[in-house]
Structure formats: structure tokens, C-alpha cells
Legacy VTK file of the C-alpha trace (Angstrom):
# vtk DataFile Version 3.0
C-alpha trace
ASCII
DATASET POLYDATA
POINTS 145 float
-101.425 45.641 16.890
-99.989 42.348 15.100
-96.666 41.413 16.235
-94.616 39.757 12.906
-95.096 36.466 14.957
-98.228 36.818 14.634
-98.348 37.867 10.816
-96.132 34.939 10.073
-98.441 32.330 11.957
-101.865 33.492 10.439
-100.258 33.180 7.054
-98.634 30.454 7.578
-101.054 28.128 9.814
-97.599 27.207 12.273
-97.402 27.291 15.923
-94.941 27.319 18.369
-93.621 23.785 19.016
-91.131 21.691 21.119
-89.958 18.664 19.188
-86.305 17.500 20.168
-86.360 14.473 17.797
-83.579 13.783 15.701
-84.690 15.853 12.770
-85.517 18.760 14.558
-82.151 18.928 16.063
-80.672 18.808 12.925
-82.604 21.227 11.316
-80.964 23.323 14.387
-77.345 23.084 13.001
-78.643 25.659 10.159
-78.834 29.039 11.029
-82.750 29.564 11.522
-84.074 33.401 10.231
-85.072 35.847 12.553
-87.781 38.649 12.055
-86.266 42.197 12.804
-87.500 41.785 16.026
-86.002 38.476 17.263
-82.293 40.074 16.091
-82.989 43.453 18.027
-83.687 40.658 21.163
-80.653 38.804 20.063
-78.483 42.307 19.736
-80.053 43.813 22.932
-79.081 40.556 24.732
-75.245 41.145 23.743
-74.886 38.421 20.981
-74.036 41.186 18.248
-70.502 39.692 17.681
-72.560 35.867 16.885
-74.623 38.172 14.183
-73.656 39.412 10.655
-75.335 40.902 6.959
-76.352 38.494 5.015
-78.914 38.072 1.851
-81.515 35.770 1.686
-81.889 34.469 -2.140
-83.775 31.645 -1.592
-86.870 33.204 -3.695
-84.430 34.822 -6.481
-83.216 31.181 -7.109
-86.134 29.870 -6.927
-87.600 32.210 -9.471
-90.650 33.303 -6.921
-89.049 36.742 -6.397
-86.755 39.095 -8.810
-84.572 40.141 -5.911
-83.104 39.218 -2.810
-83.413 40.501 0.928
-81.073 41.482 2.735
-81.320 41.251 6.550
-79.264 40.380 9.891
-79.277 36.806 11.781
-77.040 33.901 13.014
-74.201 33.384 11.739
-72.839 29.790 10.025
-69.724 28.701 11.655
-68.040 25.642 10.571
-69.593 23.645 12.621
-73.186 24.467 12.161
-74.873 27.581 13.485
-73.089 30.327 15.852
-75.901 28.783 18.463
-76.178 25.463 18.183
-74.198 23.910 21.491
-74.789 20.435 22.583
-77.322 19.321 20.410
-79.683 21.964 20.541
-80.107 25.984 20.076
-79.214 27.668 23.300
-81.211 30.412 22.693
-84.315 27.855 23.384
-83.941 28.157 26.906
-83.318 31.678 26.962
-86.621 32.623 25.125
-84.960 34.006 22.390
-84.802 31.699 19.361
-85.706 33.197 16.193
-89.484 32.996 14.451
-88.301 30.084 12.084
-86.661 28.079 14.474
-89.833 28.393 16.986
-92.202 27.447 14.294
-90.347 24.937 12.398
-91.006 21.889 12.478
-89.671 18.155 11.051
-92.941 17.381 8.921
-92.124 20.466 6.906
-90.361 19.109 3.324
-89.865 20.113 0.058
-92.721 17.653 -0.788
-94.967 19.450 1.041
-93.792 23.222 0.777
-95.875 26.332 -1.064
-93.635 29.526 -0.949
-96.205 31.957 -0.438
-96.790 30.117 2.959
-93.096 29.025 3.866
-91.747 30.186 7.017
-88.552 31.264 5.338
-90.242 33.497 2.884
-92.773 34.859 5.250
-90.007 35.731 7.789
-87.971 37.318 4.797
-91.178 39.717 4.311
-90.673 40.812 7.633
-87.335 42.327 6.731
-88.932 44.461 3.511
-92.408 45.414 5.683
-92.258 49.272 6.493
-93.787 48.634 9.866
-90.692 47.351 10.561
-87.870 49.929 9.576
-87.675 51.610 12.657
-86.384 48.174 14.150
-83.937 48.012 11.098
-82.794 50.797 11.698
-81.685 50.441 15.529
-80.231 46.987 14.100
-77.998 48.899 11.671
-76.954 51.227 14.492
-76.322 48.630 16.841
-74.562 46.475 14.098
-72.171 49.670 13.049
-71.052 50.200 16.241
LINES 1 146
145 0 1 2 3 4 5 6 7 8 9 10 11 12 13 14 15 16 17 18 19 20 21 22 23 24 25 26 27 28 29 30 31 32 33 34 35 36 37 38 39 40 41 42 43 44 45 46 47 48 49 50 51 52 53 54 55 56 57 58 59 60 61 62 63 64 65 66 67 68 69 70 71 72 73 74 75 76 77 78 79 80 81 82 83 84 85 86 87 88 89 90 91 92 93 94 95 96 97 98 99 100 101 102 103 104 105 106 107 108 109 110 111 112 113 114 115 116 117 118 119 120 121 122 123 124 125 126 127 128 129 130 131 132 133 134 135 136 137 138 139 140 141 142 143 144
């Protein structure tokens, strides 16, 4: 059976990379989405409290989509994302860094971006796909406790 990392790199031609240049770092300061099943890793790993609701709009505003998602990840903190420590994500080394942050990548722009094949959009899908409810649902009943 597919796995959603799988989905979301057949549809969206990335792989898995390394880069710890300047850019990518940056891009690691913003909170990086996570399919259903990188925040049940996250929860079941005891970071619940570094979690929260949230709605991705990106499409709305964009006009791609007439509604938004709404889903669980990482949460912004003042200064940058709830993970970012020392210059990079420390969920890197613990194998547990969300599908966008593991596929993104510096050489992806807004000059070069198609929606149907972003990683932020395809990871988004992963929170409305029904082969993935039963996973929402032991998020919600983590996240309400």
C-alpha cells in the first residue's frame, strides 16, 4: 500500500534531500506541514504541547481551491518555528521532520511553482484523503486530551 510519502513524491517528482545551505535553513524557521502521519509520529513522540489546529488557506487565497483545510502541525513561535534550534530543525536528527520539510528544497520558487504539484498543496490533500481519517482521528484524541 502507498504511504502519503509516497503519494506526495510520485505527484510531485521530489525526493528526500539534505541541503544545509543558507536558504534551506531559512526555509526551516517556517513551520514546514506535516501529513497526518508525520504529526501522529510527532504526538506519539511527546511533542503534543509544540503542536496546535491550524487552517491551511494557501489555495483559498490563491483562488485554486474554494475552501480551506484544516489540519494539525508545528507551531510558529516568535522566533520562527516551535523546532527550529540552532540553525536547523531538530526533528532532522530524530527522523521525524515533516513530509515538506524532507522534500523541500531551495530551488523551489514562486517562479517555478504549479499548485497541482506543490508540496504544500499535495501535503494539504493528505489531511482531506479518507485513507487517512483513522489517523485524524487518533490526532484529535490525542490533541483533546
Amino acid at each position: 500500500m502507498e504511504t502519503a510519502l509516497q503519494r506526495i513524491i510520485r505527484k510531485t517528482g521530489r525526493r528526500p534531500v539534505e541541503c544545509r545551505c543558507r536558504l534551506c535553513r531559512q526555509q526551516c524557521r517556517i513551520p514546514c506541514l506535516g501529513t497526518p502521519e508525520d504529526i501522529l509520529r510527532l504526538l506519539k513522540a511527546g511533542y503534543r504541547e509544540r503542536l496546535a489546529p491550524t487552517q491551511w488557506a494557501v489555495g483559498l487565497l490563491l483562488g485554486k481551491i474554494p475552501y480551506i483545510v484544516p489540519m494539525v502541525q508545528a507551531k510558529q513561535e516568535a522566533g520562527g518555528c516551535t523546532f527550529f534550534q540552532d540553525g536547523l530543525c531538530e526533528l532532522h536528527a530524530a527522523g521525524l521532520k515533516p513530509t515538506e520539510g524532507r522534500l523541500s528544497h531551495h530551488t523551489i520558487t514562486m517562479e517555478n511553482l504549479k499548485f497541482g504539484m506543490s508540496l504544500s498543496w499535495n501535503v494539504a490533500k493528505e489531511w482531506l484523503d479518507e485513507r487517512n481519517f483513522d489517523t485524524i482521528r487518533e490526532i484529535v484524541r490525542i490533541m483533546g486530551k
